[in-house]
C-alpha positions in Angstrom: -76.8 3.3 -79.4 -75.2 0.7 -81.8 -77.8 -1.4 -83.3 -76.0 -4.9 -82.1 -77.0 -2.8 -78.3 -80.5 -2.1 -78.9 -80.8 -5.5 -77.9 -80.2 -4.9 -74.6 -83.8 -3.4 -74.0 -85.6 -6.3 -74.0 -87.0 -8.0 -71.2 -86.3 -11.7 -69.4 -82.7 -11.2 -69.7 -80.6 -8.4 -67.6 -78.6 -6.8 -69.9 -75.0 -7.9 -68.3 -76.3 -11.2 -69.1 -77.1 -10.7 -72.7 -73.8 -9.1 -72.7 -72.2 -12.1 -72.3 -74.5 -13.9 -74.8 -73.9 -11.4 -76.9 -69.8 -12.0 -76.5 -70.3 -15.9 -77.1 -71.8 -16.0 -79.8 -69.8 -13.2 -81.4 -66.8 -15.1 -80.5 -68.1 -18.1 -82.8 -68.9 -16.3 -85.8 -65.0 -14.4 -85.5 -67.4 -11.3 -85.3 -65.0 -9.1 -83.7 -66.9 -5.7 -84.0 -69.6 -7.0 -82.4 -67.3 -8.3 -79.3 -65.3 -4.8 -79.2 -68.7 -2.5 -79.4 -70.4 -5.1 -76.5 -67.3 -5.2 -74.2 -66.8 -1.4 -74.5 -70.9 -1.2 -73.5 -70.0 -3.0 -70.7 -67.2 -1.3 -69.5 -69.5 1.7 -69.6 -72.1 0.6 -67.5 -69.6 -0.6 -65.1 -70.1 -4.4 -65.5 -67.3 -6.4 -64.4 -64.6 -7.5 -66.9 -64.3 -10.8 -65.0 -67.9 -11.4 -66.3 -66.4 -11.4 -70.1 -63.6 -13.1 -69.4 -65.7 -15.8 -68.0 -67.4 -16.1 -70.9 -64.0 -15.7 -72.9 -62.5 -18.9 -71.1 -65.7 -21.0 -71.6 -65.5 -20.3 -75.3 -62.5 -22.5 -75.5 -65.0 -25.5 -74.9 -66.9 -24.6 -77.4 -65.0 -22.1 -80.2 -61.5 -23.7 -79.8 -58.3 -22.0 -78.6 -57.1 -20.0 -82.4 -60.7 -17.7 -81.7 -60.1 -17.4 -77.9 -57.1 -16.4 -78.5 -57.9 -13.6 -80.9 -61.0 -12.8 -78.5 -58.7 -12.2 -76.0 -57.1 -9.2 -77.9 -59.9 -7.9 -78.9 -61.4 -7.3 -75.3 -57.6 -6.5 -74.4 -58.2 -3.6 -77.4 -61.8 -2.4 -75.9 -61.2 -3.0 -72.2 -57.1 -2.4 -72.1 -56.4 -3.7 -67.7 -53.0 -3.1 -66.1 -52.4 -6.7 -65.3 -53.4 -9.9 -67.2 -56.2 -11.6 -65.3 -54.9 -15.1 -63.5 -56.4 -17.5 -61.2 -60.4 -18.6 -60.3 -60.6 -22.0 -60.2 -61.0 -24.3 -57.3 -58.6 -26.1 -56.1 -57.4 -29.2 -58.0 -59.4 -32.0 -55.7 -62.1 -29.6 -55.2 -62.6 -29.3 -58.8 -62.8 -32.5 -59.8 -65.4 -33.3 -57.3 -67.3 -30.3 -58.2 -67.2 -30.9 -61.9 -68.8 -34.4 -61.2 -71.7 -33.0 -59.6 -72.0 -30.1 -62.0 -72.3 -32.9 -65.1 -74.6 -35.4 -63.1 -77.2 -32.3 -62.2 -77.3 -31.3 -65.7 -77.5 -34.6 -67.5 -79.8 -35.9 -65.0 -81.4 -39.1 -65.6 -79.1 -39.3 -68.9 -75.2 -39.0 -67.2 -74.0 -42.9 -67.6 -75.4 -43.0 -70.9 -73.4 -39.5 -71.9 -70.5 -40.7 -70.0 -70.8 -44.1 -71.7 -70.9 -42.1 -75.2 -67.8 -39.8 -74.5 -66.1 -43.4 -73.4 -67.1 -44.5 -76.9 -65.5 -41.6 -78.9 -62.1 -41.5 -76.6 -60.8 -42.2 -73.6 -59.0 -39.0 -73.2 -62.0 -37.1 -74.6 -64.0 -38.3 -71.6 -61.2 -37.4 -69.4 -60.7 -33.8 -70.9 -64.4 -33.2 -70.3 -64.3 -33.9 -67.0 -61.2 -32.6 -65.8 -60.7 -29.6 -68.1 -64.1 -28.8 -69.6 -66.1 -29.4 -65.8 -63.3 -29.6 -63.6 -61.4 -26.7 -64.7 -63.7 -24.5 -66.5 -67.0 -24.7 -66.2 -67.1 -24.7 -62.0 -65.0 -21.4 -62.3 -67.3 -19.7 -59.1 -67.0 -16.5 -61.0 -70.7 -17.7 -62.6 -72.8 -19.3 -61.2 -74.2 -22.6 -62.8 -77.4 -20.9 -64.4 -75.4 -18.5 -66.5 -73.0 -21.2 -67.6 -75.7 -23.1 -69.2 -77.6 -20.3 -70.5 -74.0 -19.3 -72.2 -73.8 -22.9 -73.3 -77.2 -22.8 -75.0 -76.7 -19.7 -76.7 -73.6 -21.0 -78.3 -74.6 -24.3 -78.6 -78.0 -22.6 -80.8 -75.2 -20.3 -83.1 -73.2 -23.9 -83.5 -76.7 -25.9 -84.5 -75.9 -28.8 -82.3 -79.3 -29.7 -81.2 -78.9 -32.8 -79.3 -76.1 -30.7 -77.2 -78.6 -27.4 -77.0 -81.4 -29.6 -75.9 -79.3 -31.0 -72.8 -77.9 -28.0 -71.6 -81.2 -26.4 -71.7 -82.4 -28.6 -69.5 -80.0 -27.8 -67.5 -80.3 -24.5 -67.7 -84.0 -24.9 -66.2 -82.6 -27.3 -63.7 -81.0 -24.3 -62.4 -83.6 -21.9 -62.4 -83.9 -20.5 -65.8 -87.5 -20.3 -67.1 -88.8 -20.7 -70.8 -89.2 -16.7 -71.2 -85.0 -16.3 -70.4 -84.3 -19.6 -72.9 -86.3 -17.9 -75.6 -84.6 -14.5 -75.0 -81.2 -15.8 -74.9 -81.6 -17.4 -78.3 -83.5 -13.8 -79.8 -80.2 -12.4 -78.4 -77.6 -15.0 -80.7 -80.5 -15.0 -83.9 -81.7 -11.4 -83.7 -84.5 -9.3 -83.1 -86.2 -9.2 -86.8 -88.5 -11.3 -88.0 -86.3 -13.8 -89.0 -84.7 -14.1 -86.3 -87.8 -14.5 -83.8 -89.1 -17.2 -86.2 -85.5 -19.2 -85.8 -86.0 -18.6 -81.8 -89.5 -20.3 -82.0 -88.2 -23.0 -83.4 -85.4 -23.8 -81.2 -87.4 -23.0 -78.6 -90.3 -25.7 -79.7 -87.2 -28.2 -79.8 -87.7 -28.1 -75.7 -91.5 -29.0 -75.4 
């Protein structure tokens, strides 16, 4: 087993879940060995490729289009498919709507003040979020609303944007995810050694 895979064996996390982690954060750092040897893992044990595309077309909201791009090539190298993957979303109405709810259940008690903010940067970066980044992307039904935000805090964690990891942790235990699986998915973007747990523990105490 590659050593980025012995990961994989821990506990709290099902592997095709660390998978993905795995892909995210791999996609920020450009480390494209590591997203070639994970996806062909996965193809291996017979996970589905929509999962890593999932995580491919979330990436754009957080890693920008040049990586996705390249990311994209990289699983098409590992995980070559006949036909280029299309559609998933809802419907255009049914997104919007969606997207809505999705933001207000994970910024809580804190949405008008975060929709306030994004108002204050740019009108069109408020609208983006909400139509593209919610709307479009992040209600994809492929995942379900727990994995989302435990993607977004694993790349959120590799990015060091702690206000951002702190709110979508919270939403990540609004949906179900306990403090054992938070921990884990940041072993999985830090590592497994000992400076790697010690960087965990310290995000983690960011959520206390």
């Amino acid at each position: 087993m590659s050593d980025v895979l012995q990961i994989l064996t821990r506990p709290h996390l099902a592997p095709a879940l660390r998978r993905m982690i795995l892909i995210g954060a791999a996609v920020w750092r450009a480390d494209w060995a590591t997203l070639r040897v994970v996806a062909a893992d996965a193809h291996a044990s017979s996970q589905s490729r929509a999962d890593l595309e999932e995580v491919l077309l979330q990436a754009i909201l957080f890693c920008g289009f040049p990586r996705v791009v390249t990311a994209f090539g990289e699983l098409n190298e590992a995980w070559p498919t006949d036909d280029a993957p299309r559609g998933g979303a809802l419907p255009r109405d049914d997104a919007l709507r969606a997207g809505d709810a999705l933001f207000t259940a994970i910024y809580g008690k804190n949405d008008a003040a975060v929709r306030a903010l994004l108002r204050s940067g740019h009108g069109e970066l408020h609208d983006f979020v909400f139509e593209a980044a919610y709307g479009r992307i992040l209600c994809r039904p492929h995942l379900p609303p727990r994995t989302r935000e435990l993607l977004a805090v694993g790349l959120l964690a590799a990015q060091d944007q702690v206000r951002q990891f702190v709110a979508h942790a919270r939403g990540a235990r609004h949906f179900g995810a306990s403090d054992a699986e938070l921990r884990e998915v940041l072993v999985t973007v830090f590592g497994e050694h000992p400076a790697g747990g010690d960087r965990a523990d310290a995000w983690s105490a960011r959520l206390r």
